[in-house]
C-alpha positions as CSV (number, residue, x, y, z in Angstrom):
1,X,-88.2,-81.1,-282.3
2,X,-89.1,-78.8,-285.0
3,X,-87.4,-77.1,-287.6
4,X,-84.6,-74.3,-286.6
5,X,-86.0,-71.0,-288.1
6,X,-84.8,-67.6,-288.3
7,X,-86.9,-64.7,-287.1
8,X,-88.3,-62.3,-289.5
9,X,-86.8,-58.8,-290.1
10,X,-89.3,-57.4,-287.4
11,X,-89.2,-60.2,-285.0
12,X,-85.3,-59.4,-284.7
13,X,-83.9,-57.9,-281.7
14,X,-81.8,-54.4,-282.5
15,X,-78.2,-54.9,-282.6
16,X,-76.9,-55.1,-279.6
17,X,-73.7,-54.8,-277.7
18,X,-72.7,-58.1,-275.5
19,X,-71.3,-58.5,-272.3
20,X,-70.0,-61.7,-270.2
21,X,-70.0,-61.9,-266.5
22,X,-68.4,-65.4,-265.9
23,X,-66.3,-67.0,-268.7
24,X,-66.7,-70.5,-267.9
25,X,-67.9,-73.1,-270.3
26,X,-71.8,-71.8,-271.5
27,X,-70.9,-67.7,-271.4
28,X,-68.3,-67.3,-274.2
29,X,-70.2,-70.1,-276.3
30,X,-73.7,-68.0,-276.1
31,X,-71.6,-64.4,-276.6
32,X,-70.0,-66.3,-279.9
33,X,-73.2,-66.8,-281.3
34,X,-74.8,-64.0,-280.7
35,X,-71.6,-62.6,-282.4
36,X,-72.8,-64.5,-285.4
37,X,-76.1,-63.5,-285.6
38,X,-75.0,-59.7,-286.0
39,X,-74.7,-58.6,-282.1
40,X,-71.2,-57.5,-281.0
41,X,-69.4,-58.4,-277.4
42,X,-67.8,-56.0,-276.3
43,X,-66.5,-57.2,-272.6
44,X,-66.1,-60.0,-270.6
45,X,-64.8,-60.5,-266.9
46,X,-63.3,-64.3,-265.9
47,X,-61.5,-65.1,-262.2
48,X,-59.1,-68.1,-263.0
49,X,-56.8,-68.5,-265.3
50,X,-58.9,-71.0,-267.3
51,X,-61.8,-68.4,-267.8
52,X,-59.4,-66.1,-269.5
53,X,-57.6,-68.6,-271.9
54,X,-61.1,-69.4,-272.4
55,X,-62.3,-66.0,-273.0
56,X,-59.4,-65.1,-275.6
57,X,-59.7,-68.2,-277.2
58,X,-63.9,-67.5,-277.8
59,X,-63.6,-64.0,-278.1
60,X,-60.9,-62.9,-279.3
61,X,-60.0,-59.1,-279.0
62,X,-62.9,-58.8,-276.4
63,X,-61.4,-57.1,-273.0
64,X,-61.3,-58.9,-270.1
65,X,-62.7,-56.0,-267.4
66,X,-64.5,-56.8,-264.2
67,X,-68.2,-57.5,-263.5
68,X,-69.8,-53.9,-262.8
69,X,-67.3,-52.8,-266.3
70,X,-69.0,-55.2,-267.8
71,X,-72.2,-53.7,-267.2
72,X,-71.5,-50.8,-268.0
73,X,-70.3,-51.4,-271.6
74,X,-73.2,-54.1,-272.7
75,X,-76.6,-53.4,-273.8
76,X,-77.4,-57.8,-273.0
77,X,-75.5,-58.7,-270.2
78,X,-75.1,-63.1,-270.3
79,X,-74.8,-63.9,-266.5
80,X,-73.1,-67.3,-266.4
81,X,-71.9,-68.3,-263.3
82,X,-72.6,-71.4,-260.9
83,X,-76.0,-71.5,-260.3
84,X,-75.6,-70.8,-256.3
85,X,-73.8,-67.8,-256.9
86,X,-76.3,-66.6,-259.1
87,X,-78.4,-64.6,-256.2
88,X,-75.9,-63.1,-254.6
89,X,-74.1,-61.7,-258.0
90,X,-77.4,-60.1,-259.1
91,X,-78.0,-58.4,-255.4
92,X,-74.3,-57.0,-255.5
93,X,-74.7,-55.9,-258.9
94,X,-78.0,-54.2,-258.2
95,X,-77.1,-53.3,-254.7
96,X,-74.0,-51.1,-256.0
97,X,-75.7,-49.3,-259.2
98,X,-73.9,-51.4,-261.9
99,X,-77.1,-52.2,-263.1
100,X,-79.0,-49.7,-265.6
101,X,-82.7,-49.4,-266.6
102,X,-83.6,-50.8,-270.0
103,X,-80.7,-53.2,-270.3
104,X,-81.1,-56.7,-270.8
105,X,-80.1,-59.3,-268.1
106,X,-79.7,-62.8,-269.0
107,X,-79.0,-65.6,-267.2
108,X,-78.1,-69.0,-267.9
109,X,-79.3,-71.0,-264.8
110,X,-81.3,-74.1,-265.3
111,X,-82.3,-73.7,-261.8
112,X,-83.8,-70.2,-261.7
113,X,-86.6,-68.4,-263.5
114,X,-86.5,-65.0,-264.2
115,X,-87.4,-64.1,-260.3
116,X,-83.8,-64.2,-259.1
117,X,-83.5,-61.4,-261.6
118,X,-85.8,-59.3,-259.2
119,X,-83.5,-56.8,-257.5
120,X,-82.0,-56.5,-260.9
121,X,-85.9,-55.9,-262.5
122,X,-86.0,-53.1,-259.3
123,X,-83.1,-51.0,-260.9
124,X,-84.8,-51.2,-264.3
125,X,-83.1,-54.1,-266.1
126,X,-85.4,-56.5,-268.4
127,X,-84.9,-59.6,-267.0
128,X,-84.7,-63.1,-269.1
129,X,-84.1,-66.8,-267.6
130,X,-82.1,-68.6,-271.1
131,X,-80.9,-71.9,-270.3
132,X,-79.2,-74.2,-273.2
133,X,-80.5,-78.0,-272.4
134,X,-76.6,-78.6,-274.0
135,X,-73.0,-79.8,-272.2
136,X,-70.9,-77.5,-273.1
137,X,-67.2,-78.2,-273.6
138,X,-65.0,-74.6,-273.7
139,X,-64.3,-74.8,-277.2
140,X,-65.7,-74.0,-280.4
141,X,-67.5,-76.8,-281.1
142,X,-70.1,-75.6,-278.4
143,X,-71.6,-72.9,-280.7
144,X,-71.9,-75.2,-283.4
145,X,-73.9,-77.6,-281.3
146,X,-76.3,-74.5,-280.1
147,X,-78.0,-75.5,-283.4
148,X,-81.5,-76.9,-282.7
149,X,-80.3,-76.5,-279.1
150,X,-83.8,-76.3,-276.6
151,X,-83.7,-73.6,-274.7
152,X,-85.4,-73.3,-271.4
153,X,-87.2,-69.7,-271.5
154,X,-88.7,-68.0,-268.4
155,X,-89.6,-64.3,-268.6
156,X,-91.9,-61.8,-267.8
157,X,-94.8,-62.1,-270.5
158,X,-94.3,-58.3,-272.4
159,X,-90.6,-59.8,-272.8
160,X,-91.4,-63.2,-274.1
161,X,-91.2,-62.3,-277.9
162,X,-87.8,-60.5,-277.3
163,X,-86.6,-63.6,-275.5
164,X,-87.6,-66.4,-278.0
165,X,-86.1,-64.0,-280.6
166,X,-82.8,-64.4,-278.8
167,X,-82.9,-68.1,-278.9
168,X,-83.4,-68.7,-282.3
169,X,-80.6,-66.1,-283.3
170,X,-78.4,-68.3,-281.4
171,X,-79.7,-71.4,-283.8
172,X,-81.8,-72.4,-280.8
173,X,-84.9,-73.5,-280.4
174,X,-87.5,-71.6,-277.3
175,X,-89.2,-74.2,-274.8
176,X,-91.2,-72.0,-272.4
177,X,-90.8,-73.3,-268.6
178,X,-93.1,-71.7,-266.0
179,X,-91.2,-69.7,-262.8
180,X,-92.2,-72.8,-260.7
181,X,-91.5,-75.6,-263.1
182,X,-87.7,-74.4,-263.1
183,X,-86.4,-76.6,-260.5
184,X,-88.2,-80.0,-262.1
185,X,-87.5,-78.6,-265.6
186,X,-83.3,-78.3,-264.0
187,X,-84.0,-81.9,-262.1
188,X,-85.4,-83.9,-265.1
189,X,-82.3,-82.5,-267.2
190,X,-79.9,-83.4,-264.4
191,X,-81.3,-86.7,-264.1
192,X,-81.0,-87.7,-267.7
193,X,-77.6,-86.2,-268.8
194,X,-75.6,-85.6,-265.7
195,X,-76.1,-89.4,-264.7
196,X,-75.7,-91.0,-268.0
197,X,-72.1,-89.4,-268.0
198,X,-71.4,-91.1,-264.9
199,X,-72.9,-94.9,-266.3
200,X,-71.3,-94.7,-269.2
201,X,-67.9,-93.8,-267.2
202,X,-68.9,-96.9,-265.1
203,X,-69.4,-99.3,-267.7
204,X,-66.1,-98.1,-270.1
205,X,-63.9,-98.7,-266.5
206,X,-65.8,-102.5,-266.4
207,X,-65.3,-103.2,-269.9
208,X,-61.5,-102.3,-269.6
209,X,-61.5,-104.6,-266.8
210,X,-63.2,-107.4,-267.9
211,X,-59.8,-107.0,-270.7
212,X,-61.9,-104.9,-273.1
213,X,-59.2,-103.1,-275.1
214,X,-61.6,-100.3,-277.0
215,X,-65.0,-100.2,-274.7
216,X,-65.2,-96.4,-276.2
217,X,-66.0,-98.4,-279.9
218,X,-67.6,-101.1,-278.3
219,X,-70.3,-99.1,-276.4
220,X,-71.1,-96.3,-279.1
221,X,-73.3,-98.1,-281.0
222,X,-75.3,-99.8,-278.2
223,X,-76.1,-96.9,-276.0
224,X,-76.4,-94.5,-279.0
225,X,-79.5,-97.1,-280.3
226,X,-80.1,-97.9,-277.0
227,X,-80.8,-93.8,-276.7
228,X,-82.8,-93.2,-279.9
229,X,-85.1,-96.4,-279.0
230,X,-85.6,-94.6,-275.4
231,X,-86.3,-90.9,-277.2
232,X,-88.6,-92.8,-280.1
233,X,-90.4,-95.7,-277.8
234,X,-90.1,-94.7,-273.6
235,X,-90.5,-97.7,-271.7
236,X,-91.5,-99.7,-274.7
237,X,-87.4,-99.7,-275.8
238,X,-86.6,-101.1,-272.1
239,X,-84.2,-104.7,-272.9
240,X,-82.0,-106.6,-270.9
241,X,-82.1,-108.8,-267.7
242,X,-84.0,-106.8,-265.3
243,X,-87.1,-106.1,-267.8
244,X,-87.0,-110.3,-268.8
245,X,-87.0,-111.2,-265.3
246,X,-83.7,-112.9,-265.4
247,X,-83.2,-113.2,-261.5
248,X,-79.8,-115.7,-262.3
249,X,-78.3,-113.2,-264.4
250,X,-79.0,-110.2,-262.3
251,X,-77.6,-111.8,-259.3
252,X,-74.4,-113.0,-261.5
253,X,-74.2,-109.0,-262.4
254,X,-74.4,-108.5,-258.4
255,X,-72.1,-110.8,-257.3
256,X,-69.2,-109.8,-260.2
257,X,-69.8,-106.3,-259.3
258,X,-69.1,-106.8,-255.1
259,X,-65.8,-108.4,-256.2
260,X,-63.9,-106.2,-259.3
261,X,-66.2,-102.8,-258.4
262,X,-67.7,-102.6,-255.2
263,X,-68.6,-98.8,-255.8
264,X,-70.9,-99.4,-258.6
265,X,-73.5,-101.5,-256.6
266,X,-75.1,-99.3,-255.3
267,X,-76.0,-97.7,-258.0
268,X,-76.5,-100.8,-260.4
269,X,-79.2,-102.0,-257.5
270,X,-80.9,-98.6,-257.6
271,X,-81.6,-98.5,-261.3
272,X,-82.5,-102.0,-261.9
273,X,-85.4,-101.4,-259.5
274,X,-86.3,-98.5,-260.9
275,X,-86.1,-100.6,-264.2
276,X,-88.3,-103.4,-263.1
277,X,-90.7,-101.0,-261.5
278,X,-91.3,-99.6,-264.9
279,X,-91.2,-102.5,-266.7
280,X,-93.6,-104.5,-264.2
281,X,-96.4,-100.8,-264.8
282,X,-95.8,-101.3,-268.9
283,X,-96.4,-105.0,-268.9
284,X,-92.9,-106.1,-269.8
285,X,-91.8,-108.1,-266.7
286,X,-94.0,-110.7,-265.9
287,X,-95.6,-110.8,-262.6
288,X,-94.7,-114.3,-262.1
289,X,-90.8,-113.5,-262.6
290,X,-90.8,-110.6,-260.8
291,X,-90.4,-112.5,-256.9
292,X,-87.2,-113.7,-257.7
293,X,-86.2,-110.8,-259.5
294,X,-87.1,-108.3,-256.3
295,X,-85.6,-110.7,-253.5
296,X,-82.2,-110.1,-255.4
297,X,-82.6,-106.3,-255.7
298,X,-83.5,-106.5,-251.7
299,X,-80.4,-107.1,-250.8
300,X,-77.9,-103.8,-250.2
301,X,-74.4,-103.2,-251.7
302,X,-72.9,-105.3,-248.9
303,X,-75.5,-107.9,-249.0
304,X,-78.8,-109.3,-248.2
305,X,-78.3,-107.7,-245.0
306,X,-77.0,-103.9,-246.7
307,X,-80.4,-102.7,-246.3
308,X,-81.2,-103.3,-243.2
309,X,-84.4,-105.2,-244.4
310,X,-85.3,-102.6,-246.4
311,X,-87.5,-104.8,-249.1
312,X,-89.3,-104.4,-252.6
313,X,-88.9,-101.8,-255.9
314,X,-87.9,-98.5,-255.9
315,X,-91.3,-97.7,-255.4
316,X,-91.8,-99.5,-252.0
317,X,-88.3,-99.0,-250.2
């Protein structure tokens, strides 16, 4: 990643006045920053009572008005709402004049380029697709984490330089996604962070069950190595049973897992073949190991016959 830089004096977007539509976790995070970096929020609109505690909490003194006020008031409007409801926000918005020419339209979607911006583009607004590649908590610690943050950027071209500037005011730095690389640019993010949460849930409930009385402590230091090796190395940091070829141990893992967590099989079979597909493509599990290894990711969650015969490595099934 290279080094976060601030824009010169003419690369710097005007002052601007912010508006949120959707206070959920990413919204009053971005407005914050940009609140650092000299712009000024001025409104915000939020449906449950969470959104607002979260809104007053971020941004303080801000008023809390609805979506079209919102518009209205703001020069860069953040739209940062689930991304299904994305669409059909920006059509009512344009659809009932909210929407004025030469104002900024942001959203936040990983999903999305700047296309589902069009009716929006229609009514004059300049249109930019920002996502943060961050979780995001709700609190404060979200804008300090912006720092060095990628950003997903998709806009028009004339509006590139203006969008990049954005980023890096927010302590960001601008990755630039083509409009039909958004949904495998969204899935490849998904894939890695969304899913680790869930494993690393997995393992701290086995640990605890297996009597481990701090697996929090005790799994900090092995998966954050076992993350830099992966970012540093690929396929070259892959360890453990399934990339040796250890066919005894992986079945001991299967059987243990059938009787204390019968959930987690499933998902424990589908990653070690995934594993031992890309270890057997890097040369890491030998070819002569591999046969045992695959007749023991055959079987299903329930058993040899849970698959219905299905056979072989992610790959082949």
């Amino acid at each position: 990643m290279s080094t976060v830089h601030q824009p010169d004096l003419k690369d710097r977007p005007a002052r601007l006045t912010v508006g949120v539509v959707g206070a959920g976790r990413v919204g009053p995070a971005l407005a914050a920053s940009l609140q650092l970096a000299g712009h000024r929020p001025v409104a915000v609109s939020g449906v449950s009572d969470a959104s607002r505690r979260r809104a007053a909490a971020m941004l303080p003194d801000v008023p809390l008005v609805p979506p079209a006020e919102v518009l209205q008031r703001a020069d860069l409007v953040l739209l940062t709402v689930p991304d299904d409801a994305l669409p059909g926000l920006v059509d009512g918005l344009a659809g009932t004049g909210a929407v004025r020419p030469g104002q900024l339209l942001v959203h936040t979607s990983g999903r999305y380029g700047a296309k589902v911006l069009d009716p929006a583009l229609r009514a004059g607004a300049l249109p930019l697709a920002l996502h943060p590649a961050m979780t995001f908590t709700g609190t404060q610690v979200d804008v300090q984490r912006l720092a060095g943050c990628s950003f997903g950027v998709t806009a028009p071209g004339e509006l590139r330089l203006a969008a990049e500037a954005l980023v890096i005011e927010m302590g960001g730095e601008p990755e630039w996604i083509s409009e039909e690389n958004r949904p495998l640019y969204h899935a490849a993010l998904a894939l890695g962070a969304n899913h680790l949460v869930t494993l690393v849930a997995q393992s701290m409930e086995l640990l605890r069950t297996a009597g481990v009385g701090a697996p929090d402590r005790m799994l900090g230091p092995l998966l954050g190595a076992a993350l830099d090796n992966a970012l540093r190395s690929g396929d070259a940091a892959l360890t453990g049973p399934v990339a040796r070829g250890d066919a005894g141990t992986v079945a001991a893992h299967v059987a243990e897992l059938r009787e204390h967590s019968p959930q987690t099989v499933a998902g424990y079979l589908a990653m070690a073949r995934a594993t031992a597909d890309r270890a057997l493509a890097h040369g890491l599990l030998k070819p002569e190991l591999a046969e045992d290894l695959l007749g023991v990711l055959a079987d299903g969650p329930d058993g040899p016959d849970g698959m219905n015969g299905t056979n072989g490595t992610e790959g082949n099934a």
